[in-house]
C-alpha positions in Angstrom: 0.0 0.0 0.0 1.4 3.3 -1.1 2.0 5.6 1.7 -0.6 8.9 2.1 2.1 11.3 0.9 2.4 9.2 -2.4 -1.1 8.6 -2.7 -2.4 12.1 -2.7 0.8 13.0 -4.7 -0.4 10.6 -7.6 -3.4 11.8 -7.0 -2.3 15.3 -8.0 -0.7 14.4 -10.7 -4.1 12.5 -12.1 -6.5 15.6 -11.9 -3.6 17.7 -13.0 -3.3 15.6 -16.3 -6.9 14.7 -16.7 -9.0 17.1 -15.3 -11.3 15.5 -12.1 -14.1 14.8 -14.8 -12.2 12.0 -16.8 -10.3 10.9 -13.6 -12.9 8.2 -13.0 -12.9 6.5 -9.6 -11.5 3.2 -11.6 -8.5 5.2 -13.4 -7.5 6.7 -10.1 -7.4 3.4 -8.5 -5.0 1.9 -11.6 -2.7 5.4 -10.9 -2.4 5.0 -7.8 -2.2 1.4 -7.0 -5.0 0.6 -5.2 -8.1 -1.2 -5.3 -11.1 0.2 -6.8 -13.0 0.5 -3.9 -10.0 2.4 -1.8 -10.7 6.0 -2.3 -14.5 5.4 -1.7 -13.0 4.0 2.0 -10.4 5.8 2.6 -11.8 9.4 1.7 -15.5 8.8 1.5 -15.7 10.1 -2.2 -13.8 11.1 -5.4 -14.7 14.9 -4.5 -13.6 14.5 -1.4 -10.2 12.9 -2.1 -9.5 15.9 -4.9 -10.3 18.1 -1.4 -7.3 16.1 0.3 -5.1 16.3 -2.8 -6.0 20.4 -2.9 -4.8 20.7 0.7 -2.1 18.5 0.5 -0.6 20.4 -2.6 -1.7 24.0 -1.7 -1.4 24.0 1.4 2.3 23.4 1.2 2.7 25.8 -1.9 1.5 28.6 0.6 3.1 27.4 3.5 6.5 27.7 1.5 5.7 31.0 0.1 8.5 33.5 1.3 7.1 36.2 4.1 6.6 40.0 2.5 8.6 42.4 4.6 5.7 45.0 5.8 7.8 48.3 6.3 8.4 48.1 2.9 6.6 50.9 0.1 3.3 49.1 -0.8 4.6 48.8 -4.4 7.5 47.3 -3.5 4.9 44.8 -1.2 3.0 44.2 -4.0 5.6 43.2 -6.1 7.3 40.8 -3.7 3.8 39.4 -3.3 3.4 38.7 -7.0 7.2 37.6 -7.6 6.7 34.8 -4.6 3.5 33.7 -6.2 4.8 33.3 -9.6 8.1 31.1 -7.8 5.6 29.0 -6.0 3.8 28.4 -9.6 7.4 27.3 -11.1 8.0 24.5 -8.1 4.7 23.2 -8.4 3.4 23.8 -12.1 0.7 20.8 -11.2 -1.1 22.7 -8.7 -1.3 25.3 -11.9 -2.5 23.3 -14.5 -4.7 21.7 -11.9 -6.0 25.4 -11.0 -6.6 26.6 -14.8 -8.5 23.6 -15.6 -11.4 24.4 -12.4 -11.3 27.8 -12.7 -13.2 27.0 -16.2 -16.0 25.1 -14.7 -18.7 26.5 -12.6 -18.5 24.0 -9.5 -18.8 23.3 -6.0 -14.3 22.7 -6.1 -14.2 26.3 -7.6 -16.3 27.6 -4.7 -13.7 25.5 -2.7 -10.6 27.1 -4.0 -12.6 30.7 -3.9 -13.1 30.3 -0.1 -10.0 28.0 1.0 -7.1 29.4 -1.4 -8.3 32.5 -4.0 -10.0 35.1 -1.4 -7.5 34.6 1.4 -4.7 35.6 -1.0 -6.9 38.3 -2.9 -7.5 40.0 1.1 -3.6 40.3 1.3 -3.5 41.9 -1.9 -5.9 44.2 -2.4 -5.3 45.8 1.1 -1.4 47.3 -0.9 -4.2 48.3 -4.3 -6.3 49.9 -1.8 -3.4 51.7 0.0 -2.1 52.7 -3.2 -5.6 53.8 -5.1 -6.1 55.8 -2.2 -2.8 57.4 -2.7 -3.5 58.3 -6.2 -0.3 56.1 -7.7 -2.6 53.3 -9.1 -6.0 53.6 -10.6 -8.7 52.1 -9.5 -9.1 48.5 -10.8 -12.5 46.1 -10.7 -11.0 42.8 -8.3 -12.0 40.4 -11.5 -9.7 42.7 -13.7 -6.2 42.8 -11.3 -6.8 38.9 -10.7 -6.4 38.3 -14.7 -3.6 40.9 -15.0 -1.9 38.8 -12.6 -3.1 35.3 -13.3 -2.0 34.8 -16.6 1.6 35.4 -16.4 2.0 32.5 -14.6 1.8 30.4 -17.8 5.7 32.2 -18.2 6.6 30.1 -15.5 5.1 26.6 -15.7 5.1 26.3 -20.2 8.5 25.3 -20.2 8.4 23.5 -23.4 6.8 26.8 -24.7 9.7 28.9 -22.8 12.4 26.5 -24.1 11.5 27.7 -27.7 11.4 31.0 -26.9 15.2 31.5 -25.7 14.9 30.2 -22.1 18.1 27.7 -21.0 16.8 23.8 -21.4 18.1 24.0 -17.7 16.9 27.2 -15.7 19.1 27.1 -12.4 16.8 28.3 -9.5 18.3 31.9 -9.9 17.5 32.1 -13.6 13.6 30.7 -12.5 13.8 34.1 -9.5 15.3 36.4 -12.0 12.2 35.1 -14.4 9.9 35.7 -11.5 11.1 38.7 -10.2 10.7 40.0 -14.1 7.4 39.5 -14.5 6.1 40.7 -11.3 7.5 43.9 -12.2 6.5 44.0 -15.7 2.9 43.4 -14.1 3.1 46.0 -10.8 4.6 48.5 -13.5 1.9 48.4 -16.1 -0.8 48.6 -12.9 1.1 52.1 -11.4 2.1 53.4 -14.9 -1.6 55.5 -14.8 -2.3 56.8 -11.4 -5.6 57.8 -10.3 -5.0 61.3 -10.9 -3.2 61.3 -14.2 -4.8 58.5 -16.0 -4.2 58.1 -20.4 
């Protein structure tokens, strides 16, 4: 019997690859060496072991995330935040494909990952937008509109067959993957301040 660790790490890798749809009970079983009848025993249901497989993968993607130094300008705060998120994505591009594919469907897991993962992060923040709307060196921007200025860039750091052919080393070292990170947080907080509230274009 595979131990837990392994289990909900295959498990990851199933929903990641096939989306939780066509991971049937029986394929998830055959992937993670089990009998057919083990995730209905062990976890009760096959939405509730994706739950387990969630927490197990994003709850150690946030756990990891590096802390954002508070005395520093709210720009600055902002931009660390984004830069740690998009390093995160980079060690654990399952948890990303996993995350685009559910964020498609109108489902009980995305209200899970809204309540759980996406609002707790979004509080964090838009408390630096707010600070720095208020100050007049960002404009004011809808919540649905920031999250897919910041969202997609992530795809720069999980494609890596895509990066590969665009000039990216075949072998990033974890400096090159920071230096990528840091890069595109800045290209996104930039874009975001380059129109302040009181001298918008």
């Amino acid at each position: 019997m595979p131990g837990e660790e392994s289990i909900l790490r295959r498990g990851l890798e199933a929903f990641a690859e096939l989306g939780y749809d066509h991971a049937s009970a029986r394929e998830l079983a055959r992937r993670l060496g089990v009998s057919h009848n083990f995730i209905n025993d062990r976890y009760g249901s096959k939405a509730a072991f994706w739950r387990a497989v969630v927490e197990f993968a994003l709850g150690a993607q946030l756990a990891g995330m590096p802390q954002v130094d508070p005395s520093l300008d709210d720009a600055e705060q902002l931009r660390q935040i984004i830069s740690n998120f998009y390093r995160t994505a980079a060690d654990a591009p399952l948890v990303g494909r996993l995350f685009v594919d559910e964020l498609n469907r109108d489902t009980e897991r995305l209200d899970y990952l809204y309540t759980h993962y996406i609002g707790p992060v979004l509080q964090t923040i838009t408390a630096c937008v707010d600070r720095l709307v208020a100050s007049g060196r960002m404009a004011p921007i809808p919540v649905d509109v920031f999250f897919f200025a910041v969202i997609p860039p992530v795809s720069g750091m999980v494609d890596v067959p895509l990066a590969r052919r665009l000039g990216r080393p075949a072998l990033s070292s974890p400096q090159q993957l920071t230096a990528t990170a840091d890069a595109l947080a800045t290209l996104v907080v930039n874009g975001m301040l380059a129109t302040g509230a009181d001298g918008r274009r």
